[in-house]
N, C-alpha and C positions, 0 to 999 in steps of 0.2 A: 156495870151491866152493859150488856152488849143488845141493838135489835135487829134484825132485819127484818126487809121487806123487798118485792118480788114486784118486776115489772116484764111488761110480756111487751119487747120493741118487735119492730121488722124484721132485724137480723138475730132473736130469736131472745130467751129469758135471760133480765138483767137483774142479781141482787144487788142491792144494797145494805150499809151496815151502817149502825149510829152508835155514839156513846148516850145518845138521849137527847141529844143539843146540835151537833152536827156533823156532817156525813165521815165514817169513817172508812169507807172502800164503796165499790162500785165495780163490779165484774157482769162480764157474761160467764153463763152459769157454762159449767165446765172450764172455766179458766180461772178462775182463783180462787181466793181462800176464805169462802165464807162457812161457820162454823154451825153444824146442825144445835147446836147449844144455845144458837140467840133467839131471842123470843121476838115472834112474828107481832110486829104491831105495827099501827099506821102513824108515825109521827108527824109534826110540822117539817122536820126537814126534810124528810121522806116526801111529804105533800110538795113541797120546794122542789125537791131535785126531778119528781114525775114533771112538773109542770116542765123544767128545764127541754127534760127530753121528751118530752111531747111537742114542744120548741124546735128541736133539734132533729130531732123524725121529721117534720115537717118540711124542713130543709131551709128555716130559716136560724138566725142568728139567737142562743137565746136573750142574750142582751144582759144580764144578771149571772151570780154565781151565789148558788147557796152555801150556807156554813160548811166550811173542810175543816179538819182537825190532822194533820199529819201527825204519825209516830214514828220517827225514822230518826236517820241520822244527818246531821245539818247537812250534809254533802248532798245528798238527798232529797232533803226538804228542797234545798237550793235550788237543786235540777227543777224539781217540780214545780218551785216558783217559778223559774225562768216560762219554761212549759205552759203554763198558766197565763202566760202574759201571751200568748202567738194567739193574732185573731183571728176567729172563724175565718176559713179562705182561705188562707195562707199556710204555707209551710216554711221550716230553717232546718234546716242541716245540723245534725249532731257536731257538727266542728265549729260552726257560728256560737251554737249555746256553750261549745267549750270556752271559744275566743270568749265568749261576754262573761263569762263566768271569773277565769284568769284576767281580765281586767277588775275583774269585781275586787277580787284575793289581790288582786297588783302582783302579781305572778307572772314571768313570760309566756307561758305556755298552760292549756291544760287538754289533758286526753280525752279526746271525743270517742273514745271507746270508754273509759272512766263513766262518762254523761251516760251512755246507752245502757251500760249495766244499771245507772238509778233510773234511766226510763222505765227501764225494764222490771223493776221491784214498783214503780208506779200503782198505790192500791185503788186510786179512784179516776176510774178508765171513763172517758171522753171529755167527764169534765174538766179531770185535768188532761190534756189532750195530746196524749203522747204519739197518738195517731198522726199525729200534725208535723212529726219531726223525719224528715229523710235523711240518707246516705248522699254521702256527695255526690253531686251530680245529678239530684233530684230521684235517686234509686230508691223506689220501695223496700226498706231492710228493716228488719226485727219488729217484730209487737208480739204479746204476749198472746193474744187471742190470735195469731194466723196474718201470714199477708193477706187474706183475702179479706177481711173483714177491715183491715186498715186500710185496703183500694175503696169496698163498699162504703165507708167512713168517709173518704175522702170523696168520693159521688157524689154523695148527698151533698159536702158544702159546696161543690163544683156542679153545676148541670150540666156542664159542657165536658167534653171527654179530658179527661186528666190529661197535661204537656210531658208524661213521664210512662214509661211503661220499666218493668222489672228485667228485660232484655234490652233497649236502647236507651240510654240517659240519653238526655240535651246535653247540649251544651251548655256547660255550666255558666260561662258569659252572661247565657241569655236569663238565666236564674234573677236577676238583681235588674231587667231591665223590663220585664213587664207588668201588669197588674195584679198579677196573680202570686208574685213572688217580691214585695217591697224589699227592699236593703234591710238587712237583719236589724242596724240601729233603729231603725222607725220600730221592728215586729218587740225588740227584748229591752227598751228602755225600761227602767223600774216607773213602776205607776204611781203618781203622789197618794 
């Protein structure tokens, strides 16, 4: 059995979905795939995840992550762990989680267009934080809710005006040498 429940953020209604134990998707409503069939109830993890993002509207860190359950494909899953490990603040580029990914596999290489297509199938959106991930060069590209919603997402963990805009990248250089952007080893180490 499937549940949902409904939260009303700033940037507009957020469901949520359970297997009963814990979270199985997370969308803004009109962007994905929550089904009129699940039955509206208030769970603990549901209790969990508002707390999160009431954390997170706030605009601070929420420090916790409630139970996920991915159903996908380990390519996927993977993506989304990586994803998962990027801390509030911070962003990595779809070709860094490629590069750490192909070291994972001991692979030489892997397609950072590959990674963005499992971004992009991502069912539980901020907390697992695909928002968080750019185009080289720090370019706002792809989310499934809108770039605008992935700028307004990125505001919030930033107070200070984003180093990026969707018409001028940085210099990429400067990506690995401020505060706001750590060296990708520090953001996608696996966490014991």
């Amino acid at each position: 059995m499937e549940y949902a429940y409904r939260y009303a953020s700033p940037l507009g209604g957020i469901t949520m979905t359970s297997d009963g134990k814990s979270l199985t998707g997370l969308s803004f409503d009109g962007h994905g795939s929550s089904s009129p069939k699940n039955e509206e109830i208030l769970l603990p993890v549901f209790e969990d995840a508002m707390k999160w993002l009431d954390t997170y509207f706030e605009g601070r860190s929420p420090g916790f992550t409630p139970a996920l359950r991915f159903k996908s494909t380990s390519f996927r899953e993977t993506v989304w762990k990586k994803i998962l490990s990027i801390p509030y603040g911070h962003t990595v580029t779809y070709g860094e989680i490629a590069e750490r990914i192909a070291l994972q596999y001991g692979i030489t290489r892997m397609s950072a267009q590959a990674v963005g297509a499992a971004a992009g199938c991502n069912p539980i959106l901020l907390i697992v934080p695909c928002h968080r991930v750019v185009g080289s060069g720090g370019r706002l590209t792809g989310y499934s809710c809108g770039i605008e919603i992935k700028k307004r997402l990125l505001e919030i963990e930033r107070p200070a005006p984003l180093p990026y805009s969707t018409e001028d990248p940085p210099d990429p250089r400067e990506k690995s040498s401020g505060k706001l952007f750590p060296a990708s080893e520090e953001i996608l180490e696996e966490k014991p």
